[in-house]
C-alpha positions in Angstrom: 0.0 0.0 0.0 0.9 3.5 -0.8 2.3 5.7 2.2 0.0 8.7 1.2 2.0 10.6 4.2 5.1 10.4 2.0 4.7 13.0 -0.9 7.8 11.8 -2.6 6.8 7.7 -2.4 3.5 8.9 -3.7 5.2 10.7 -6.4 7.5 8.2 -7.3 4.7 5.2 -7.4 2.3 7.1 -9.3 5.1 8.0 -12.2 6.1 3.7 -12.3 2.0 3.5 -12.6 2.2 5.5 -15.5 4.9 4.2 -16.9 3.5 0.7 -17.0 0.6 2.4 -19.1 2.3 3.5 -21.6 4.7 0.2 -21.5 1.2 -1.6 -22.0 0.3 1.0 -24.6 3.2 0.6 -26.4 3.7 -3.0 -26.2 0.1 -3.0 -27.9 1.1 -1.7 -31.0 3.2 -4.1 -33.3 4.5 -0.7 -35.0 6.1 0.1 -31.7 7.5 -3.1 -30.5 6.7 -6.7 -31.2 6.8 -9.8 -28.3 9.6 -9.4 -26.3 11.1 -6.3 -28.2 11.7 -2.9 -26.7 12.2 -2.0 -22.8 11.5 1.2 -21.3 12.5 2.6 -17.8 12.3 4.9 -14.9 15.0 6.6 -12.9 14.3 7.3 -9.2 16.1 8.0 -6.4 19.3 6.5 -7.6 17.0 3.3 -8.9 16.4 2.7 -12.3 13.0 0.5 -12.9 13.7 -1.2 -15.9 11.9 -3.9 -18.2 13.2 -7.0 -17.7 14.0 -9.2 -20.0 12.0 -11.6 -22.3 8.9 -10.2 -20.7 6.4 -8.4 -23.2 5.6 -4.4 -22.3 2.1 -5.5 -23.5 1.9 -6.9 -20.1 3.3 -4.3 -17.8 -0.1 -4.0 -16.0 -0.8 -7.3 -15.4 2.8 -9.0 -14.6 5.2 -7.7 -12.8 8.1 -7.0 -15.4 9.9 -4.0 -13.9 13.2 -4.5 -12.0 14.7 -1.9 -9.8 18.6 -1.7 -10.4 21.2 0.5 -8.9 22.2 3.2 -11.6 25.8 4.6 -9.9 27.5 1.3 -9.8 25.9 0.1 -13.5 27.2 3.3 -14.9 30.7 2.4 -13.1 31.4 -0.9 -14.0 30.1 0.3 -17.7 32.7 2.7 -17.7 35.5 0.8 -16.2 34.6 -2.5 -18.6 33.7 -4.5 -15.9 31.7 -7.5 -17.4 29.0 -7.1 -14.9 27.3 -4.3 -17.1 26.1 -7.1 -18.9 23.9 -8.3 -17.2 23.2 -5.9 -14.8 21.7 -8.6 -12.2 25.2 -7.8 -9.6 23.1 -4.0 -9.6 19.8 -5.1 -8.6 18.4 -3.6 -5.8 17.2 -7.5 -4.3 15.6 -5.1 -1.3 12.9 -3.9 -3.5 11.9 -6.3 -5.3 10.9 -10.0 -4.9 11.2 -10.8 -8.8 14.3 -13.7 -10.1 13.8 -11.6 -13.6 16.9 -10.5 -15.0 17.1 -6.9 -16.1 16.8 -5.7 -19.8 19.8 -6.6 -22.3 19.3 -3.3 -22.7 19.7 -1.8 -18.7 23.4 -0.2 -19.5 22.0 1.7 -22.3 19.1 3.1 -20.2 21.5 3.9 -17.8 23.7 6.1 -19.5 21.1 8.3 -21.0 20.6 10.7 -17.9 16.8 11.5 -18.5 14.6 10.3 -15.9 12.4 8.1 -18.5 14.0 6.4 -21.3 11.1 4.6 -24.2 13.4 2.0 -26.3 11.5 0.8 -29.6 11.7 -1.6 -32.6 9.8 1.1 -34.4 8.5 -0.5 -37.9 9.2 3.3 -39.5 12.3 3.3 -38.1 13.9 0.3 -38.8 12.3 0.6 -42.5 15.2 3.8 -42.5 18.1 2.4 -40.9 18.1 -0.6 -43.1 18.6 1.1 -46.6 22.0 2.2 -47.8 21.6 6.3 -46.8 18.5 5.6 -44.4 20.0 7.3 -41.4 20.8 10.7 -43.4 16.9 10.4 -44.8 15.9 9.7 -41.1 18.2 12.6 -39.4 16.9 15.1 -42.4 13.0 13.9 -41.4 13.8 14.7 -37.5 15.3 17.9 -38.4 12.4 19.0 -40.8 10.4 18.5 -37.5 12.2 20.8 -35.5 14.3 18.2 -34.0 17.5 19.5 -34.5 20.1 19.6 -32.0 18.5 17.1 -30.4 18.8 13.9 -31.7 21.9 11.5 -32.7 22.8 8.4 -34.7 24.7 5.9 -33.9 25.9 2.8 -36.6 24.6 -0.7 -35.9 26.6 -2.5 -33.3 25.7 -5.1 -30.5 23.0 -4.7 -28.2 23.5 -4.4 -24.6 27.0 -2.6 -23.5 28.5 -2.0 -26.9 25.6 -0.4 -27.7 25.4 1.2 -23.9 28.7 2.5 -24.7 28.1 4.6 -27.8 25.1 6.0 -26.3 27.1 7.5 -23.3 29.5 9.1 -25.7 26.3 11.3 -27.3 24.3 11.2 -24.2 23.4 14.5 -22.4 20.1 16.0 -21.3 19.5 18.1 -24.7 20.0 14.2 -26.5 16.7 12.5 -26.3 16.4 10.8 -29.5 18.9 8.5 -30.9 18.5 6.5 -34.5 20.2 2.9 -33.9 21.4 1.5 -37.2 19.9 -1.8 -38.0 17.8 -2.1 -35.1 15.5 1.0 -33.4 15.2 3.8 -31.9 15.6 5.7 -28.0 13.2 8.5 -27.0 14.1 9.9 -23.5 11.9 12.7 -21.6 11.5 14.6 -18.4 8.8 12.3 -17.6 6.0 9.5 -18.7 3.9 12.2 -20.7 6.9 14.2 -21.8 8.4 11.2 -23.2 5.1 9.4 -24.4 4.7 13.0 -26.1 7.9 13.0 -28.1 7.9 9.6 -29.1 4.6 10.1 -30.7 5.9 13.3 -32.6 9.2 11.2 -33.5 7.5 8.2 -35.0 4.9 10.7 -37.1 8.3 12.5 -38.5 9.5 9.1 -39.6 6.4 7.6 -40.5 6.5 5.8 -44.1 2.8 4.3 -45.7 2.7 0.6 -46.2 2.4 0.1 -49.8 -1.1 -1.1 -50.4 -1.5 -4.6 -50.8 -3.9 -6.7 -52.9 -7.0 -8.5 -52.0 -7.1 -12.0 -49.6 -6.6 -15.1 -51.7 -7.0 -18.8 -51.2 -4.9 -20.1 -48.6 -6.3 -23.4 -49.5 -3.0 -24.5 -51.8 -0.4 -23.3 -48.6 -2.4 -25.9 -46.3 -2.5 -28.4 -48.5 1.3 -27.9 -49.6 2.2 -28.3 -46.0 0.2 -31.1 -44.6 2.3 -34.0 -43.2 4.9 -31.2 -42.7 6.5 -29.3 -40.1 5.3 -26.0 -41.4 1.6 -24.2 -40.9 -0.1 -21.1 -41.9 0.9 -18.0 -40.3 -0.8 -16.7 -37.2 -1.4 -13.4 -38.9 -2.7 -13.3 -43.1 -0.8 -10.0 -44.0 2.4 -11.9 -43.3 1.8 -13.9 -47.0 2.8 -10.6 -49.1 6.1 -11.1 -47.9 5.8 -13.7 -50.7 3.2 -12.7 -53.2 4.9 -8.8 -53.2 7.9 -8.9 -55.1 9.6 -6.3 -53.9 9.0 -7.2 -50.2 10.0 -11.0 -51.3 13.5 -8.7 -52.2 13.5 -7.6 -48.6 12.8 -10.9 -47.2 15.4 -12.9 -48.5 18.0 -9.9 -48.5 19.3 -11.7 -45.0 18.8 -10.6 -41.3 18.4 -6.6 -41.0 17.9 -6.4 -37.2 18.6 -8.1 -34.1 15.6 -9.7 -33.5 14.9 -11.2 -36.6 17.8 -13.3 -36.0 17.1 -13.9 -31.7 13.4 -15.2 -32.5 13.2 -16.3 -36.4 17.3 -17.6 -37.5 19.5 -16.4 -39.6 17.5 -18.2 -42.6 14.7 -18.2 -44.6 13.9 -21.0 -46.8 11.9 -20.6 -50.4 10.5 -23.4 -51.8 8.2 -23.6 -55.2 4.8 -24.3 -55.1 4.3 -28.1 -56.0 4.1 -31.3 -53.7 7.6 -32.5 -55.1 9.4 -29.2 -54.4 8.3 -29.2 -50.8 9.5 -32.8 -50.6 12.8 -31.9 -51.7 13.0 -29.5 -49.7 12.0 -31.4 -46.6 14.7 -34.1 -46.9 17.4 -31.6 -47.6 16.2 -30.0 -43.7 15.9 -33.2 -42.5 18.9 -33.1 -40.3 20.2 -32.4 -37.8 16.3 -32.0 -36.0 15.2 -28.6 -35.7 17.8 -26.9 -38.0 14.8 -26.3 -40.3 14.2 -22.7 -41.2 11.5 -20.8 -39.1 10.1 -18.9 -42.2 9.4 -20.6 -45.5 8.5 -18.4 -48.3 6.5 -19.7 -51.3 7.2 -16.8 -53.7 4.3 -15.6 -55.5 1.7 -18.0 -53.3 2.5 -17.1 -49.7 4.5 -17.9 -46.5 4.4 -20.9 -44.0 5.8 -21.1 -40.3 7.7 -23.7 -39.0 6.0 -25.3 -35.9 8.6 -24.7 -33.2 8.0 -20.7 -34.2 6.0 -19.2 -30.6 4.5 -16.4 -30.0 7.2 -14.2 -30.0 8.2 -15.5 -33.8 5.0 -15.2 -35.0 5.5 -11.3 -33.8 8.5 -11.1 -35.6 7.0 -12.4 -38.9 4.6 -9.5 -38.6 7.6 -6.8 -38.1 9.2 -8.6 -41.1 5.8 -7.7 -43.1 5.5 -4.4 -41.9 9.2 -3.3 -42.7 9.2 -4.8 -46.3 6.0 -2.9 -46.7 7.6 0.3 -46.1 11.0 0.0 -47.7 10.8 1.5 -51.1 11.5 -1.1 -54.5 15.1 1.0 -55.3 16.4 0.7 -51.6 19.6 -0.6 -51.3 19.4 -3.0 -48.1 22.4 -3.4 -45.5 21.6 -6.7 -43.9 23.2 -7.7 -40.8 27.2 -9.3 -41.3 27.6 -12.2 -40.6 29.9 -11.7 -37.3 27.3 -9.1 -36.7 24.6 -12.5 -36.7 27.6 -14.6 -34.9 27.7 -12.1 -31.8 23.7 -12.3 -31.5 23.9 -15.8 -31.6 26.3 -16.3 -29.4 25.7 -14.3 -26.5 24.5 -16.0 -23.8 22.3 -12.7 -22.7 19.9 -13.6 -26.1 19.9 -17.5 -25.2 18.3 -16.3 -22.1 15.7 -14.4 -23.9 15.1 -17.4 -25.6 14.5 -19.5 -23.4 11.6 -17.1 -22.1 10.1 -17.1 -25.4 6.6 -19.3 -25.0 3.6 -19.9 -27.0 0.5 -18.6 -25.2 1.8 -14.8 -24.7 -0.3 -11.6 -25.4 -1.1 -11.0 -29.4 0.0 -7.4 -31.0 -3.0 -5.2 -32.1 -4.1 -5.3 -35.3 -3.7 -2.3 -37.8 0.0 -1.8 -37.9 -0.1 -3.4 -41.9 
């Protein structure tokens, strides 16, 4: 229970209750954040409230997904390369909380941006920028156009979690509350819950790019029938086939991984396979070993996609992400996949495995309308 005789505890409770608002709000929208994607955070009283990791903002009123870690030591052992800034879990505050969660992958990064509420986001817009050869110019020349100058940076694609931590404390300072992340997102910071919820809004509408349209439903009918007696289904969401009937975002798919969780919840590869019974049989026996090293995501260009049945619920988010950024990425686009050591460092860091393993069928569905 609230101590209403402490103004400051009131304060400070109230601000974490909105804050798990607009974490629920933004873990709604699949243009925001998709399954386990995006963390945001809240710093109080030397305490920074953080997502933790593999949980889904979606449910940050009805879970407890917020760990409270101590900010002066994280930000030390960030700056003195202790390995501990990794993880963060040395820094929790174990008084406050209850929770075994781990913090965020991301907890450094939120760290060294000194604003008291930092919004992280796999924006759809974004990402559908910082994935083209010359997207971060077009995306720095749309902020500025918004009146956004002076205070926002970029920063190249790089690891997640303390590489990435450490290139954000080199730009950070309180006029910095936006920074573009190549390959992979975007960081709005604010004063406060509405202040921030405020200037993400006005970010994402400065970077916004329309879907192009796509065509009318067809007959899924062939798909099922191509992939009975398989390991492979229809998609949990119907959109997700234009990443195989739309040429140009067939171009996208198959360009190779373009941001990091792609390759954490989905693999490094998708499969194509052509439309006929023998094709798909073919195709089987050349995945048929070792078990499980099938891809996640089979396209069948110019007919539709199919999942593989291992994919969860956080997979079938990331198809959907995958849909919505080949929607937006124009046909001339040249595309900068991930490298592979880029894809290497993902996959073997043992702060992703974790992730994984917290990855589970059942978890909340994204919001329609983010096509």
């Amino acid at each position: 229970m609230t101590d209403r005789t402490n103004p400051d505890l009131e304060a400070g409770t109230e601000a974490l209750a909105a804050l798990r608002r607009l974490s629920r709000d933004i873990g709604r929208d699949r243009a925001l954040t998709q399954a386990a994607g995006g963390n945001t955070s809240l710093k109080q009283d030397g305490i920074l409230w953080v997502k933790a990791s593999g949980t889904w903002l979606a449910e940050a009123e009805t879970s407890d997904i917020f760990v409270p870690v101590r900010i002066a030591p994280l930000l030390d052992a960030l700056h003195a390369g202790d390995p501990r800034a990794e993880k963060a879990t040395d820094f929790v505050a174990s008084d406050l909380t209850a929770s075994a969660l781990r913090p965020s992958i991301e907890t450094a990064v939120h760290a060294a941006m000194p604003q008291p509420v930092v919004l992280h986001v796999h924006c759809v817009n974004t990402i559908a920028h910082v994935v083209t050869e010359g997207g971060e110019a077009q995306a720095a020349q749309r902020l500025t156009d918004a009146g956004f100058e002076g205070r926002f940076a970029c920063i190249s694609y790089c690891r997640p979690g303390v590489p990435l931590a450490r290139q954000v404390a080199r730009i950070a300072s309180g006029r910095t509350d936006i920074v573009i992340l190549g390959n992979h997102g975007l960081i709005v910071a604010g004063t406060g819950v509405a202040d921030a919820a405020e200037r993400l809004d006005a970010v994402v509408a400065a970077l916004e790019i329309p879907p192009r349209p796509t065509a009318e439903a067809f007959d899924t009918q062939p798909l099922a029938e191509l992939s009975a007696g398989s390991p492979y289904r229809l998609p949990a969401d119907p959109g997700a086939h234009h990443l195989a009937r739309d040429p140009d975002m067939l171009r996208v798919a198959l360009a190779g991984p373009l941001y990091p969780d792609h390759v954490i919840f989905l693999g490094e590869t998708i499969g194509t396979v052509a439309p006929d019974a023998g094709a798909m049989a073919d195709y089987l026996r050349i995945w048929d070993a070792p078990p499980g090293a099938a891809p996640s995501l089979l396209l069948v260009p110019g007919v539709g996609i199919l999942v593989n049945e291992r994919v969860t619920a956080g997979g079938e988010a990331l198809v959907g992400c995958l849909a919505d950024v080949a929607a937006r990425i124009p046909p001339d686009a040249v595309l900068v996949p991930l490298s592979a050591d880029d894809v290497h460092q993902l996959t073997h860091w043992e702060a992703e495995t974790y992730r994984q393993t917290l990855d589970r069928p059942g978890a909340p569905a994204p919001r329609p309308g983010a096509a």
